[in-house]
C-alpha positions in Angstrom: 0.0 0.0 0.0 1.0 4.0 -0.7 1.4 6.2 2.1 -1.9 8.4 0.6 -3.6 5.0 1.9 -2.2 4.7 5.1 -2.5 8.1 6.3 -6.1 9.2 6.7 -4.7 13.0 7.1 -4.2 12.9 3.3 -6.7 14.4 1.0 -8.4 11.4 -1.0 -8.0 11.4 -4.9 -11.3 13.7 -6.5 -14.1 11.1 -8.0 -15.0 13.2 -10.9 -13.8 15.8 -13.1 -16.2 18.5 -12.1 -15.3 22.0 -13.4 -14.7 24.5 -10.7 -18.0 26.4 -10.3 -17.8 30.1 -11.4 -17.9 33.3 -9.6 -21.0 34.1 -11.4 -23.6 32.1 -12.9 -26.6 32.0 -15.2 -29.1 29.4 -16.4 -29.7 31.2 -19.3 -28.1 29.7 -22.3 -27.7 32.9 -24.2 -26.0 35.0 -20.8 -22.4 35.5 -21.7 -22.5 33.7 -17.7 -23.7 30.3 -18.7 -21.2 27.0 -18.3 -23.1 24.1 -19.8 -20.6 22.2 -18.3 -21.4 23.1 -14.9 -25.1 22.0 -15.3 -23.8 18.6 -16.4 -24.1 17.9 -12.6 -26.4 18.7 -9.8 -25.7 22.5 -7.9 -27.4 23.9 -5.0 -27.3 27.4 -4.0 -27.2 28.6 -0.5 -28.8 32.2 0.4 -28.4 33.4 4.1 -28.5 30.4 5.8 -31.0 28.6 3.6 -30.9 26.4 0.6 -33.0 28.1 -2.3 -34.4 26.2 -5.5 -35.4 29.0 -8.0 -32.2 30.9 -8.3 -31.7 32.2 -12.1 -28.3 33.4 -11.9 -26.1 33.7 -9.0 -22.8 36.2 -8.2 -21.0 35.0 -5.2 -18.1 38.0 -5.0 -21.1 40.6 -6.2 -23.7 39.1 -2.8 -26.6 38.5 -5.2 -29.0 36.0 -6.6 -31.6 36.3 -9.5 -35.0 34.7 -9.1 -38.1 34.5 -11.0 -41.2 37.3 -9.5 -43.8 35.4 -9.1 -45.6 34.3 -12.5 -44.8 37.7 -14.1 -43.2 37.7 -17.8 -41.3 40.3 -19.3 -41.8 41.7 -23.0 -39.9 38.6 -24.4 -42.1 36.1 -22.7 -39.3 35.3 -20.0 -39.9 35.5 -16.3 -39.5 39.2 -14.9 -36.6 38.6 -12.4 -35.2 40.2 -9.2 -32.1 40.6 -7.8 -32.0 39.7 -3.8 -28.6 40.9 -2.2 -27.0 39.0 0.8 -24.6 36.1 1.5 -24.2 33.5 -1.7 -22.4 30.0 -1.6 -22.5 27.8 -4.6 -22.0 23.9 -4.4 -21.8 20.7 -6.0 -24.9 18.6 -4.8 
């Protein structure tokens, strides 16, 4: 056996090639901010304290998340979005 086995201190080898998620991220395929590679896996997006669902697009440097308003569309038939400001952390589900 290799030392890496034998010493539980050491950090064990990654299981997938995941990319690193970005600072800033968008479910929109036509946002300069969308990684389709990123959404080849499961993410989850904390908000203060709390694990949110219907995030849109997510800055974590900036402090803010984009979610849809309610059933409201805007001119192009998307959903109307607003921008809640406070503590972001991105993850790998």
């Amino acid at each position: 056996m290799n030392d890496s086995t034998m010493n539980p201190s050491a950090s064990p080898a990654p299981q997938d090639n995941r990319p690193a998620l970005p600072d800033r991220l968008s479910i929109d395929p036509r946002s300069p901010h969308h990684v389709a590679a990123v959404f080849e896996h499961d993410i989850g997006i904390v908000f203060n304290g709390k694990e949110r669902f219907d995030v849109s697009e997510y800055c974590v440097s900036g402090g803010w998340i984009k979610v849809p308003s309610g059933k409201t569309l805007d001119r192009k038939g998307q959903p109307l979005l607003i921008q809640l400001k406070g503590q972001v952390e991105a993850f790998y589900k």
